[in-house]
Biopython code that builds the backbone (N, CA, C, O; Angstrom):
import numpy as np
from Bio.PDB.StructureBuilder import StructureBuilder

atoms = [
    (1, "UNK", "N", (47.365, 102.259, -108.516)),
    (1, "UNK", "CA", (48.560, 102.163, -109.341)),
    (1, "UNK", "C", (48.147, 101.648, -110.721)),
    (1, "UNK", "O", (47.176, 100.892, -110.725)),
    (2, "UNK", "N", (48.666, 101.904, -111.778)),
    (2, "UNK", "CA", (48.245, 101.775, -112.962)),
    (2, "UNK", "C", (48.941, 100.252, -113.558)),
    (2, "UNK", "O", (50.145, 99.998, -113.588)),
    (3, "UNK", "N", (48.068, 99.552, -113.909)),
    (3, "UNK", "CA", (48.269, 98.374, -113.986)),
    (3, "UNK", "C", (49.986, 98.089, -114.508)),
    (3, "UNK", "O", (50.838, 97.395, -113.953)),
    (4, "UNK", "N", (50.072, 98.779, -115.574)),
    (4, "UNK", "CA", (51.079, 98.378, -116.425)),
    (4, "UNK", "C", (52.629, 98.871, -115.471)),
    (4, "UNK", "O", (53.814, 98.707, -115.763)),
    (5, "UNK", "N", (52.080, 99.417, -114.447)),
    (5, "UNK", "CA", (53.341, 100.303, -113.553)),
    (5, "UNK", "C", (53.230, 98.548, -112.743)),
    (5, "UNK", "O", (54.016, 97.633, -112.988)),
    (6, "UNK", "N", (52.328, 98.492, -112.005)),
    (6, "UNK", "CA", (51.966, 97.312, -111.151)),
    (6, "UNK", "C", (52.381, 95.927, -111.659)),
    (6, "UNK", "O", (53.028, 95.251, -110.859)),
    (7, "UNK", "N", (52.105, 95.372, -112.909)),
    (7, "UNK", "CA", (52.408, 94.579, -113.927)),
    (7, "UNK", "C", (54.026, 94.027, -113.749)),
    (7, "UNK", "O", (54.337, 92.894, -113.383)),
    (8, "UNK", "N", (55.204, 95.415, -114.198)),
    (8, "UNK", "CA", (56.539, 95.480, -114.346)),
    (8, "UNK", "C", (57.288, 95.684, -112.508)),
    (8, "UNK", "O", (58.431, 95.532, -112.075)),
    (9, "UNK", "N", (56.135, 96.037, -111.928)),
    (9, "UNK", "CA", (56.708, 95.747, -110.319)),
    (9, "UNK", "C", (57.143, 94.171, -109.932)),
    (9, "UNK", "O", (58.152, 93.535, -109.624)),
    (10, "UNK", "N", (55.461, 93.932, -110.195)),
    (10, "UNK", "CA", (55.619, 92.113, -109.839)),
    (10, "UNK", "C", (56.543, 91.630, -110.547)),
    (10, "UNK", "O", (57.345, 91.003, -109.855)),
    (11, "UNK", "N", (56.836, 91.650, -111.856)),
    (11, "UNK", "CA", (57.441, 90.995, -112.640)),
    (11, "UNK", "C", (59.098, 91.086, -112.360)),
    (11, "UNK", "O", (59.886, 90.150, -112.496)),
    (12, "UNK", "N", (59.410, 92.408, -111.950)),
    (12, "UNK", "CA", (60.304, 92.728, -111.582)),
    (12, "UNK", "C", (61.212, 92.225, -109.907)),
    (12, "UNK", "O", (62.433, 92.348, -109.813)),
    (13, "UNK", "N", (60.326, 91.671, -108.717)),
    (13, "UNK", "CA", (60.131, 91.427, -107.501)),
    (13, "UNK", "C", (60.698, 89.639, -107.894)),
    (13, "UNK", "O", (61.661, 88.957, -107.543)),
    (14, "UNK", "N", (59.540, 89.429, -108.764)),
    (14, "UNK", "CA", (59.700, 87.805, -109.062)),
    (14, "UNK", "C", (60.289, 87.737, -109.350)),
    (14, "UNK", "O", (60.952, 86.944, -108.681)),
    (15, "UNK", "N", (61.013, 88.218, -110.489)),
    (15, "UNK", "CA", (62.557, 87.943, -111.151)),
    (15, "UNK", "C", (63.816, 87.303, -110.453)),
    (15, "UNK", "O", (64.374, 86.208, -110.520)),
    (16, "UNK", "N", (64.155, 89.288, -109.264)),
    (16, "UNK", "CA", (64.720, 88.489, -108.208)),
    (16, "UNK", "C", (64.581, 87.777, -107.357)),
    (16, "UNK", "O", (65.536, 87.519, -106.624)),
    (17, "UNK", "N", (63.334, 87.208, -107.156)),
    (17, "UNK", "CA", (63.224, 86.323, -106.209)),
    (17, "UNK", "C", (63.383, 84.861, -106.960)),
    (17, "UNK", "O", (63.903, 84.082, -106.162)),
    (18, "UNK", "N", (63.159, 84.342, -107.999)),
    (18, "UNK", "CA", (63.291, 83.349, -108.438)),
    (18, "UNK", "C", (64.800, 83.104, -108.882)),
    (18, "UNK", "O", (65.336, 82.030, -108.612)),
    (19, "UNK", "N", (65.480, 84.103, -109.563)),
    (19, "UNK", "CA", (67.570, 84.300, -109.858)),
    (19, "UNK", "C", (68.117, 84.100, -108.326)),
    (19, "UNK", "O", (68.755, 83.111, -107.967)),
    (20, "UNK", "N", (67.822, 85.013, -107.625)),
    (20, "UNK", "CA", (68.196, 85.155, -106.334)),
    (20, "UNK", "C", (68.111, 83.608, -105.750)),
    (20, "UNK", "O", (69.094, 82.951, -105.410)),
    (21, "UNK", "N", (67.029, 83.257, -105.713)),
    (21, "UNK", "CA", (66.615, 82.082, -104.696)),
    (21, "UNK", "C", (67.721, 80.649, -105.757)),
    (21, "UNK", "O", (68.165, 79.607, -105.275)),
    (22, "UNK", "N", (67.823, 80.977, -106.754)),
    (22, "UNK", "CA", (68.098, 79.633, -107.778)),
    (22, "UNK", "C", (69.481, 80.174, -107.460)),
    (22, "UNK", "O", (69.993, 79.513, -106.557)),
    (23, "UNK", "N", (70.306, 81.218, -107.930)),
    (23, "UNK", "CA", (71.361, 81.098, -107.360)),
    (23, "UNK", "C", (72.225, 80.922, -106.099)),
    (23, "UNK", "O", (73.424, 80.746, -105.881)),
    (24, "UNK", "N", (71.007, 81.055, -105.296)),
    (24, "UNK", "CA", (71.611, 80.477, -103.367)),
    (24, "UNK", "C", (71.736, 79.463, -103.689)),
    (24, "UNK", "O", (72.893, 79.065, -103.553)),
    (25, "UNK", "N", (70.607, 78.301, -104.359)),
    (25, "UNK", "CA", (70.772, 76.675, -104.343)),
    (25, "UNK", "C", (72.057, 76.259, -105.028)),
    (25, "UNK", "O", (72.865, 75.494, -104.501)),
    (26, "UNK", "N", (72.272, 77.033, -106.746)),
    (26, "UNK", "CA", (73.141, 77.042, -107.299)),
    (26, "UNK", "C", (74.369, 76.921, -106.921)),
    (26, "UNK", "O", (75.189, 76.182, -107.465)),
    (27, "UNK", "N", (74.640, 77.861, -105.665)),
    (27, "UNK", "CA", (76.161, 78.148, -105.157)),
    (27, "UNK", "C", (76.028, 77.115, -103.931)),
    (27, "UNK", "O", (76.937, 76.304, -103.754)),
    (28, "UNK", "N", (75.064, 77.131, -103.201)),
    (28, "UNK", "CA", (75.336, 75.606, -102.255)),
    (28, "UNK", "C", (75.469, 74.210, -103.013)),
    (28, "UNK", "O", (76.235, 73.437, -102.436)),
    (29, "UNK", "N", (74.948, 73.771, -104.062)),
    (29, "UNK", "CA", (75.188, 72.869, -105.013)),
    (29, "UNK", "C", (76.847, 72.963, -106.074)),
    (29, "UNK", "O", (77.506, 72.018, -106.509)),
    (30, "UNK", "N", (77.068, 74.252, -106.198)),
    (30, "UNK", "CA", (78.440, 74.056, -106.596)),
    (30, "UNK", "C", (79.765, 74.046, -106.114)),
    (30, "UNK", "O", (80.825, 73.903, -106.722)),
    (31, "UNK", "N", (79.408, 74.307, -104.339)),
    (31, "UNK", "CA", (79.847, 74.056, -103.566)),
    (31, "UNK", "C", (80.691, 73.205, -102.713)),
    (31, "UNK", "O", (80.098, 73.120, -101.637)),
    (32, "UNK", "N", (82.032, 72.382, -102.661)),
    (32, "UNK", "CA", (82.600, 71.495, -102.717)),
    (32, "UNK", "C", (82.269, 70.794, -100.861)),
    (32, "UNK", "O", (82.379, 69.661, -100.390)),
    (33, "UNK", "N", (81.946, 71.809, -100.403)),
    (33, "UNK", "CA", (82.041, 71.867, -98.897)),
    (33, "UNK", "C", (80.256, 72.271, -98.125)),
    (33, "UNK", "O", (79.692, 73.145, -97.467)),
    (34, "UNK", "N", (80.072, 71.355, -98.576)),
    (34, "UNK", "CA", (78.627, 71.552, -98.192)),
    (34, "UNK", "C", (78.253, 71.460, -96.692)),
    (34, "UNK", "O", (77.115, 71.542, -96.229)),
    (35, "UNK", "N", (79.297, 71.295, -96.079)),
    (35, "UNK", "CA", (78.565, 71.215, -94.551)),
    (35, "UNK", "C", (78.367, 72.993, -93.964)),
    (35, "UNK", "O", (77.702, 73.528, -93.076)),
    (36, "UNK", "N", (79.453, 73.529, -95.131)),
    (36, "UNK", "CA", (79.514, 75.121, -94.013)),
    (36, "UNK", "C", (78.129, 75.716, -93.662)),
    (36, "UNK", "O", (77.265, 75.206, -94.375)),
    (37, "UNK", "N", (77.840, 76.254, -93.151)),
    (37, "UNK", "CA", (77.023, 76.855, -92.773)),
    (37, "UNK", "C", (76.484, 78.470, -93.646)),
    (37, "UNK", "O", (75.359, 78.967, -93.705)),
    (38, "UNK", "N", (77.491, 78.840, -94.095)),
    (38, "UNK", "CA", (77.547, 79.781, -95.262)),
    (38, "UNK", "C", (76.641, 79.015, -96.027)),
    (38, "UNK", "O", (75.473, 79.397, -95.946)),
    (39, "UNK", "N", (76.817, 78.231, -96.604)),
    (39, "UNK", "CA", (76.434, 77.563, -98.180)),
    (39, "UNK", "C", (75.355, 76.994, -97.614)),
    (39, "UNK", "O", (74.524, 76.955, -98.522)),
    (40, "UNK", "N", (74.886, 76.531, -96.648)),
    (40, "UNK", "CA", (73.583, 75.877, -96.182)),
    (40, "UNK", "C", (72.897, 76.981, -96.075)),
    (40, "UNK", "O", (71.818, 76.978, -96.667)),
    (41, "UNK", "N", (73.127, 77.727, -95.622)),
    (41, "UNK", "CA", (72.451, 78.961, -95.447)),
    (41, "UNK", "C", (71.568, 79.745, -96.592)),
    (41, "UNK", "O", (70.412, 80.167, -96.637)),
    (42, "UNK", "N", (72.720, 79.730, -97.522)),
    (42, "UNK", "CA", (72.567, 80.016, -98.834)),
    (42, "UNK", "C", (71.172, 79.214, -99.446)),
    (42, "UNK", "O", (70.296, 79.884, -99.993)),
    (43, "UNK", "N", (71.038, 77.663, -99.301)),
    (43, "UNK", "CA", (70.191, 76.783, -100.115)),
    (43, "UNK", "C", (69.179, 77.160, -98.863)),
    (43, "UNK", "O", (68.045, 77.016, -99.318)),
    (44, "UNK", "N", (69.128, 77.421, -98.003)),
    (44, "UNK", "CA", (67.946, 77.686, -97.350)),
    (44, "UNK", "C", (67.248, 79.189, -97.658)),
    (44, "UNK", "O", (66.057, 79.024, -97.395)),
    (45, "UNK", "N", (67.402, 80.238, -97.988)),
    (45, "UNK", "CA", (67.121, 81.252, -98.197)),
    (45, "UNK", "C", (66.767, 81.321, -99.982)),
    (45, "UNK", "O", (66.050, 82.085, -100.628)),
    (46, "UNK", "N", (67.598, 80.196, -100.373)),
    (46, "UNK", "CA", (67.525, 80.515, -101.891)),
    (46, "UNK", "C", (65.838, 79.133, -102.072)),
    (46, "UNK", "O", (64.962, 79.064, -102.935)),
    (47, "UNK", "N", (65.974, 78.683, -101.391)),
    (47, "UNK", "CA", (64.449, 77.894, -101.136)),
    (47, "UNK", "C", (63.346, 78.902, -100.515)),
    (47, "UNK", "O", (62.199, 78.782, -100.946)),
    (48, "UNK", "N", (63.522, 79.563, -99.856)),
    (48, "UNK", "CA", (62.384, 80.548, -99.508)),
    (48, "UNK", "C", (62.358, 81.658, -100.360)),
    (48, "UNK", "O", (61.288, 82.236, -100.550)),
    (49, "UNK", "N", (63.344, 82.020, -100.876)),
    (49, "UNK", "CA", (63.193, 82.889, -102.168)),
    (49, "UNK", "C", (62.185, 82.240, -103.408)),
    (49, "UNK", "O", (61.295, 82.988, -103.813)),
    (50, "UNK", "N", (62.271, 81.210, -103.867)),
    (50, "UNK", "CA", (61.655, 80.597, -104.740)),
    (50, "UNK", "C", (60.284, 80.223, -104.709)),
    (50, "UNK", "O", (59.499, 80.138, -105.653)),
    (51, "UNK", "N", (60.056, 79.960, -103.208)),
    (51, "UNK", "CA", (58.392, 79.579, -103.041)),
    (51, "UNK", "C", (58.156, 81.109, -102.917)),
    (51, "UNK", "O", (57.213, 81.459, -103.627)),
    (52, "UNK", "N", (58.840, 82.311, -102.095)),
    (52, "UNK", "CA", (57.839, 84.099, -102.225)),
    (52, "UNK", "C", (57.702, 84.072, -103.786)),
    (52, "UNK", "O", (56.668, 84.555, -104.248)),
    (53, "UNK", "N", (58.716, 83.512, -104.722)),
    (53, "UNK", "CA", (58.707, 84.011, -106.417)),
    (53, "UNK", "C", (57.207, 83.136, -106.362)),
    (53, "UNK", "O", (56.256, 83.872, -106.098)),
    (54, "UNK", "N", (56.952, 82.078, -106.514)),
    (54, "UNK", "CA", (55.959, 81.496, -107.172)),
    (54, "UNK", "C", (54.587, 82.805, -106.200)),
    (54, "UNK", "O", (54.059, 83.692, -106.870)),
    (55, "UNK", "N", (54.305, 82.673, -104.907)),
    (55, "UNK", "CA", (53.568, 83.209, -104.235)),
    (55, "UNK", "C", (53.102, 85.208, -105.278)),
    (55, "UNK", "O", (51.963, 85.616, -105.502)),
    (56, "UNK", "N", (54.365, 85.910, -105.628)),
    (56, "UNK", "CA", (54.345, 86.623, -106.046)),
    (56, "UNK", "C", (54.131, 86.822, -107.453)),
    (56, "UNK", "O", (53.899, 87.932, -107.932)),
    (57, "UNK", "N", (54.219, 85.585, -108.231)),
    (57, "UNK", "CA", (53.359, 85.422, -109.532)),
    (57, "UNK", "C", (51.698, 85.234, -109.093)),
    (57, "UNK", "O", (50.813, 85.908, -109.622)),
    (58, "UNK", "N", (51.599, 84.840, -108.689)),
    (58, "UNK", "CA", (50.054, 84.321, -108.346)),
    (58, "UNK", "C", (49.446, 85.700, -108.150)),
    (58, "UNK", "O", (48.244, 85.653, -107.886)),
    (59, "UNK", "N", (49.922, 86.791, -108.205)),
    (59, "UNK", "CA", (49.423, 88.144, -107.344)),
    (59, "UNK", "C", (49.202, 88.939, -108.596)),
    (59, "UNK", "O", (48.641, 90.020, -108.418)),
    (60, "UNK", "N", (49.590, 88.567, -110.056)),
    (60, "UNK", "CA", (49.729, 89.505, -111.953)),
    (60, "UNK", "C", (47.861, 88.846, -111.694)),
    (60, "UNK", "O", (47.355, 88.012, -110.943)),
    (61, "UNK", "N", (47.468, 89.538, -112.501)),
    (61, "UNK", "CA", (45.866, 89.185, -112.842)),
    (61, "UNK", "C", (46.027, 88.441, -114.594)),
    (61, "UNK", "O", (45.187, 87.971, -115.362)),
    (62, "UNK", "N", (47.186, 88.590, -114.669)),
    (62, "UNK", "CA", (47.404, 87.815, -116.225)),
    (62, "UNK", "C", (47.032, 86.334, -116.029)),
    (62, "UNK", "O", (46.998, 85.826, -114.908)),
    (63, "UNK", "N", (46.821, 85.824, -116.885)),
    (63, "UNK", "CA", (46.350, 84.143, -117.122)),
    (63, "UNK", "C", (47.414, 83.552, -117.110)),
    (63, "UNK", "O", (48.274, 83.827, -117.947)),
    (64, "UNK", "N", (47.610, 82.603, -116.163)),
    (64, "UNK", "CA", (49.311, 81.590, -116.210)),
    (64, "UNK", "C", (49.987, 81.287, -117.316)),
    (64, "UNK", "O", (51.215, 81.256, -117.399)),
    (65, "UNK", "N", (49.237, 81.064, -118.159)),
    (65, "UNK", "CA", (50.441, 80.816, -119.303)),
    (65, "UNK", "C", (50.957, 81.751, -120.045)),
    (65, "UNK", "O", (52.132, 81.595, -120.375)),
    (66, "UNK", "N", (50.165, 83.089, -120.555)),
    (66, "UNK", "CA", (50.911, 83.889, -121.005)),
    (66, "UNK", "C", (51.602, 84.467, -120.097)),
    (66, "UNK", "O", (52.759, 84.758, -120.399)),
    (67, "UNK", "N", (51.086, 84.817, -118.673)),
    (67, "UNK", "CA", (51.975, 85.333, -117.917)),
    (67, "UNK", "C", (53.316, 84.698, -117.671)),
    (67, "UNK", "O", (54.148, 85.539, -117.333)),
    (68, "UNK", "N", (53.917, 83.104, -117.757)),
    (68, "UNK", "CA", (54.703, 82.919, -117.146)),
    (68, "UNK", "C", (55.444, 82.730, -118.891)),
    (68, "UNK", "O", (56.674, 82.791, -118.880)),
    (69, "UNK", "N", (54.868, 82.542, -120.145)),
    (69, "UNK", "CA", (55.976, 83.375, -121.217)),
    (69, "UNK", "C", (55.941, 84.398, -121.156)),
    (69, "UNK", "O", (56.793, 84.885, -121.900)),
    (70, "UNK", "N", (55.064, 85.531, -120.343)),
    (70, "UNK", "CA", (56.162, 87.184, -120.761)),
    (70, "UNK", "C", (56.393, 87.174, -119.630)),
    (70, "UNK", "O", (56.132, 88.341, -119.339)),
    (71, "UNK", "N", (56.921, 86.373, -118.106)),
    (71, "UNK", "CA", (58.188, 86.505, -117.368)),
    (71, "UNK", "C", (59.142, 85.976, -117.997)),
    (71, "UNK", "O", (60.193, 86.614, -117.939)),
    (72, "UNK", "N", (59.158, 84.983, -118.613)),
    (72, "UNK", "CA", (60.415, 84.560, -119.624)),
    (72, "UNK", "C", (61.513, 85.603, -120.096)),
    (72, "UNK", "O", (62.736, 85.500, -120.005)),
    (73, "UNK", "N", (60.418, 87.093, -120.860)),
    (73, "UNK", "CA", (61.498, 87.919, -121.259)),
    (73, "UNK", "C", (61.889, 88.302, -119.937)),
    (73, "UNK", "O", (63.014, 87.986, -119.552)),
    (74, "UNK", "N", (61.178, 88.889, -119.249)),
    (74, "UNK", "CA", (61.832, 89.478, -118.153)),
    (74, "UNK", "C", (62.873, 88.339, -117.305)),
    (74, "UNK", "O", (63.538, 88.761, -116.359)),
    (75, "UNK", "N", (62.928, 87.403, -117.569)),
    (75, "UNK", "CA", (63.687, 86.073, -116.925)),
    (75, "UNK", "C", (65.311, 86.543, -117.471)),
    (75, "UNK", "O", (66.324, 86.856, -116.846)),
    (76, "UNK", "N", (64.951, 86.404, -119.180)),
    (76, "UNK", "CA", (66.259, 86.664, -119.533)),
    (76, "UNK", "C", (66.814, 88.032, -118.861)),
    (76, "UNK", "O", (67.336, 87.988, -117.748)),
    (77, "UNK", "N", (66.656, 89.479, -119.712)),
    (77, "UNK", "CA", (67.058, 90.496, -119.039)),
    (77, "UNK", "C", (67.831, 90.338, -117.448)),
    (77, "UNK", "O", (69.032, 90.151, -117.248)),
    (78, "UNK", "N", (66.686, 90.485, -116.372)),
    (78, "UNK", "CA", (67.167, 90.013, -115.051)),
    (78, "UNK", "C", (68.140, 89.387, -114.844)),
    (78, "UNK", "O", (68.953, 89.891, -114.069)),
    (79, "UNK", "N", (68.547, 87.623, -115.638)),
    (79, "UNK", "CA", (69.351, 86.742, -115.418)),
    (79, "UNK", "C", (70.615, 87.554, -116.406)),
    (79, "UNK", "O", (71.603, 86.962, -115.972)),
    (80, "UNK", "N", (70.960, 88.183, -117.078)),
    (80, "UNK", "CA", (71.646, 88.822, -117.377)),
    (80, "UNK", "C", (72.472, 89.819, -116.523)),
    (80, "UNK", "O", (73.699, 89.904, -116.493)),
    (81, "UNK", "N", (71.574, 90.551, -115.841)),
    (81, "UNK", "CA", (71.797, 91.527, -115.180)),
    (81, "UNK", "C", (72.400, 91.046, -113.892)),
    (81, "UNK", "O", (73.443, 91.460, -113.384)),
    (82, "UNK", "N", (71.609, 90.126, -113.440)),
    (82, "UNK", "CA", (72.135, 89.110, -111.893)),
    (82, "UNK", "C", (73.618, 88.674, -112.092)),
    (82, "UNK", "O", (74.472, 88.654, -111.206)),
    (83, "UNK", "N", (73.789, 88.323, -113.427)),
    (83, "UNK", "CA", (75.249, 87.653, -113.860)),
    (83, "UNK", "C", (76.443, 88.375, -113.996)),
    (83, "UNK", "O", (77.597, 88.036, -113.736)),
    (84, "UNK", "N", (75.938, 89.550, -114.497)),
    (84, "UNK", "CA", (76.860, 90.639, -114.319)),
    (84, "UNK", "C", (77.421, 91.456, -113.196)),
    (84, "UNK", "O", (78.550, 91.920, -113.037)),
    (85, "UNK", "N", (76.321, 91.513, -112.443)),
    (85, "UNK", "CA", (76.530, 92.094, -111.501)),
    (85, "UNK", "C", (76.856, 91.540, -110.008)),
    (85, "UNK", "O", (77.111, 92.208, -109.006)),
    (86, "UNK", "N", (76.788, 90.318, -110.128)),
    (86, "UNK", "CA", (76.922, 89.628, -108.779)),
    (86, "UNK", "C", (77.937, 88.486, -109.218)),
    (86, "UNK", "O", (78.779, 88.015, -108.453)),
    (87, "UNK", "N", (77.743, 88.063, -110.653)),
    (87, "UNK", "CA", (78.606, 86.788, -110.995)),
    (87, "UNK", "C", (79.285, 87.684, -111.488)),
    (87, "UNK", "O", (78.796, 87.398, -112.581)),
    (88, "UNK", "N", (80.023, 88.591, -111.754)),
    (88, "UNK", "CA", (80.691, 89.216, -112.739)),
    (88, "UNK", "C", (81.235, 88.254, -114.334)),
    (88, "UNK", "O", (82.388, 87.879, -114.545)),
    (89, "UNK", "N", (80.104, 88.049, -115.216)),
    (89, "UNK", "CA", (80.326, 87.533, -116.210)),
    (89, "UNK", "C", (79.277, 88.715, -117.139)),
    (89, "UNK", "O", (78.056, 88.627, -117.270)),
    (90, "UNK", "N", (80.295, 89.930, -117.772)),
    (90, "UNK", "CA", (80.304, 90.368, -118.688)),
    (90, "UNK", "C", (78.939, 90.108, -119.787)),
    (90, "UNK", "O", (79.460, 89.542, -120.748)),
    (91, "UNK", "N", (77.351, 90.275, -120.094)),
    (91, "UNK", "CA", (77.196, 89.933, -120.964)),
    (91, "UNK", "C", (77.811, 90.204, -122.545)),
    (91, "UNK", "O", (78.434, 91.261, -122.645)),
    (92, "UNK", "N", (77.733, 89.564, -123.503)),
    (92, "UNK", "CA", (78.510, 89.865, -125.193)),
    (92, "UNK", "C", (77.095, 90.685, -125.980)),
    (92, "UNK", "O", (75.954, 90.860, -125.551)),
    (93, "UNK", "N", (77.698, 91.053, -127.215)),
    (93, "UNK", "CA", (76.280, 91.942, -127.978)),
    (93, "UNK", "C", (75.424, 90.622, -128.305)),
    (93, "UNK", "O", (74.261, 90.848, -128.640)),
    (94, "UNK", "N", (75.683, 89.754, -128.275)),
    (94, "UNK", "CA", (74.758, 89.049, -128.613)),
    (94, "UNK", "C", (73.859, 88.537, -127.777)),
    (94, "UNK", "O", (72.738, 88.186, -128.147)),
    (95, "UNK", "N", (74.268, 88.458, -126.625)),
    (95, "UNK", "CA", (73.462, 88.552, -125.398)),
    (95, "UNK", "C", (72.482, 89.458, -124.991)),
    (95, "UNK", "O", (71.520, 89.199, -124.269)),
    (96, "UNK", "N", (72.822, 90.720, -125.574)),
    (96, "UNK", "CA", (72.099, 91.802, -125.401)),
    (96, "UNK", "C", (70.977, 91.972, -126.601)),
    (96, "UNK", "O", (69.851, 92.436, -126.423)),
    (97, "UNK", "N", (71.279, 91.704, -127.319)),
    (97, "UNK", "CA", (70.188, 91.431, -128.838)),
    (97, "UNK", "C", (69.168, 90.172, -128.782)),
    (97, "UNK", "O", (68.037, 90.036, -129.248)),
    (98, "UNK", "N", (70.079, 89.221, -127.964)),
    (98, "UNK", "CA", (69.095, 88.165, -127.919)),
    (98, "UNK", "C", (67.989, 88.694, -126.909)),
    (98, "UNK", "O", (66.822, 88.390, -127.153)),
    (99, "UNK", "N", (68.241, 89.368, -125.934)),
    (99, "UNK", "CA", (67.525, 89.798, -124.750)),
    (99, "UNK", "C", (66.626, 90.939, -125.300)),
    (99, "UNK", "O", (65.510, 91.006, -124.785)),
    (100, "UNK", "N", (66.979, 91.990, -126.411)),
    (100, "UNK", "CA", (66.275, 93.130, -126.869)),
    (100, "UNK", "C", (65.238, 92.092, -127.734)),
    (100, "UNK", "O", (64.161, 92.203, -127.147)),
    (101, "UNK", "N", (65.065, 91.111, -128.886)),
    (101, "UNK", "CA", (64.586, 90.782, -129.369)),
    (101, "UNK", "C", (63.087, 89.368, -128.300)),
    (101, "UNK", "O", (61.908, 89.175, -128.598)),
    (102, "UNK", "N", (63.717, 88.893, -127.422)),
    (102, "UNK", "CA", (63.146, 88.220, -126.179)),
    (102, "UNK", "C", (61.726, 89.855, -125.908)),
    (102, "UNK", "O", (60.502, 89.775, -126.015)),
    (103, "UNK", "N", (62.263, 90.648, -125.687)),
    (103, "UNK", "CA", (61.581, 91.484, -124.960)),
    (103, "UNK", "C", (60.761, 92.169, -125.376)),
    (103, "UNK", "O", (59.918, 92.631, -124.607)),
    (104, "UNK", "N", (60.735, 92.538, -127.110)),
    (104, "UNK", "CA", (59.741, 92.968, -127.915)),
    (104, "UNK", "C", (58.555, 92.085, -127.810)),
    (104, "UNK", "O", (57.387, 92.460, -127.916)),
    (105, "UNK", "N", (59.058, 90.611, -127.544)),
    (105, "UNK", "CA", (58.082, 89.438, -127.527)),
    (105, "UNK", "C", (57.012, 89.565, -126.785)),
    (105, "UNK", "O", (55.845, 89.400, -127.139)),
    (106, "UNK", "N", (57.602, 89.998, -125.271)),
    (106, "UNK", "CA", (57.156, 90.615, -124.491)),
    (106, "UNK", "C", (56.483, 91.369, -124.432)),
    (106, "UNK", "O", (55.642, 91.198, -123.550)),
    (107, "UNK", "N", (56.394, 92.250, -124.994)),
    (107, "UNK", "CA", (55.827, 93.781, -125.417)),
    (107, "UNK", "C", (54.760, 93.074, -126.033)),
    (107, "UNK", "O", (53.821, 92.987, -125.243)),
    (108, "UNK", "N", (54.455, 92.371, -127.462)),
    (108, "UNK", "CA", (53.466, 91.928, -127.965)),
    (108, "UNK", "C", (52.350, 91.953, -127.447)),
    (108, "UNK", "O", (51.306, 92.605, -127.459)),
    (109, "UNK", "N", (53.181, 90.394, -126.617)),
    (109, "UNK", "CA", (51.913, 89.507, -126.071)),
    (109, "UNK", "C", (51.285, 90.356, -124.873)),
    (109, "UNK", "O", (50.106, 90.308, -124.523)),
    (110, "UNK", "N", (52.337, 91.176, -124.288)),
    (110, "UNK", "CA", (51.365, 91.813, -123.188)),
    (110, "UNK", "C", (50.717, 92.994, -123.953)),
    (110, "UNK", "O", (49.597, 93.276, -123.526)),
    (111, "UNK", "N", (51.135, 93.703, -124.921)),
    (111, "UNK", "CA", (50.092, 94.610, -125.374)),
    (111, "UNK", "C", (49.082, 94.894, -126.585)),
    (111, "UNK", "O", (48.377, 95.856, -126.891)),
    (112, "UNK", "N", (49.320, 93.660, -127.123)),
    (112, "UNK", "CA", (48.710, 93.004, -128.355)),
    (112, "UNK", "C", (46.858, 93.370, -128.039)),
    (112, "UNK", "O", (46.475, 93.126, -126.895)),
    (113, "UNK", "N", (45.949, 93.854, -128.914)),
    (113, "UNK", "CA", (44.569, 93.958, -128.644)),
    (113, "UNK", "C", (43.917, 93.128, -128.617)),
    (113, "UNK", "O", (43.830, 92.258, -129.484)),
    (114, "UNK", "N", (43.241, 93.211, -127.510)),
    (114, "UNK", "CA", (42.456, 91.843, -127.377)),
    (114, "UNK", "C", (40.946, 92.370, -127.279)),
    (114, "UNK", "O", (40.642, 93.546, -127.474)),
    (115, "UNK", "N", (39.997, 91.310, -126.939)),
    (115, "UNK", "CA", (38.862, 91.651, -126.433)),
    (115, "UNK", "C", (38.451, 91.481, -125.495)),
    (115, "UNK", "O", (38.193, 90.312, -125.209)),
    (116, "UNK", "N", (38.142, 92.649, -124.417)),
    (116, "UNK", "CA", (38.084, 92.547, -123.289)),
    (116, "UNK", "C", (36.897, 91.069, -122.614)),
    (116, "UNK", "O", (35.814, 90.683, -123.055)),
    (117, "UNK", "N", (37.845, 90.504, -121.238)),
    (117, "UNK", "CA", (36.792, 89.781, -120.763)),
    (117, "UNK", "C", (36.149, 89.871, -119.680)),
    (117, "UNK", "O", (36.520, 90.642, -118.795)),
    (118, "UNK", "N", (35.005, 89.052, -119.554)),
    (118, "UNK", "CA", (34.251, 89.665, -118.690)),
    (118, "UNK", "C", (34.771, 89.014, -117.001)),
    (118, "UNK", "O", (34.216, 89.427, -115.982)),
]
sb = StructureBuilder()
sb.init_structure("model")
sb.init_model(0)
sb.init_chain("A")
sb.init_seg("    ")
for serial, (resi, resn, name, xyz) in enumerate(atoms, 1):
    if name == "N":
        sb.init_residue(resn, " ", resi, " ")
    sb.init_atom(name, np.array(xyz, "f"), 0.0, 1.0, " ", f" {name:<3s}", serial, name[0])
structure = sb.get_structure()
């Protein structure tokens, strides 16, 4: 698979697994009724979501720190998309510009020329 296909997989996998997993905790934490079993349920799955996200970063051959600023763009986008579609909260154009301009960033640093290492 060609890296850059492979690259936007992981990145894409982690995304939801880290939104996903943060919003199970999220909704058992905003939760008034924490004993249900629904909402426990929720912070338990949204905890195993979060340790596969970290497990599934570890798997990019990128170097941790740039890798985990260009999941950032992909952080935003995703968390956009998660919000809309599951929280139903509408993103605004400015949301969407902030996220187009986030993502060029993206683009840079991951395709910026470097010199290869050994």
């Amino acid at each position: 698979m060609h890296s850059a296909v492979r690259e936007t997989l992981l990145f894409l996998v982690a995304g939801v697994l880290e939104i996903g997993g943060g919003y199970g905790v999220w909704v058992f934490v905003k939760n008034e009724n924490y004993a249900s079993y629904r909402h426990i349920l929720f912070a338990v799955l949204g905890s195993i979501a979060l340790v596969a996200y970290g497990w599934v970063q570890s798997l990019q051959a990128i170097e941790f720190g740039r890798l985990f600023a260009v999941y950032g763009g992909y952080f935003i986008v995703l968390s956009l998309l998660w919000g809309w579609t599951v929280d139903g909260k509408k993103p605004d154009v400015g949301d969407w510009v902030g996220s187009l301009i986030a993502f060029a960033g993206v683009l840079v640093m991951l395709y910026w020329p470097r010199p290869a290492t050994p």
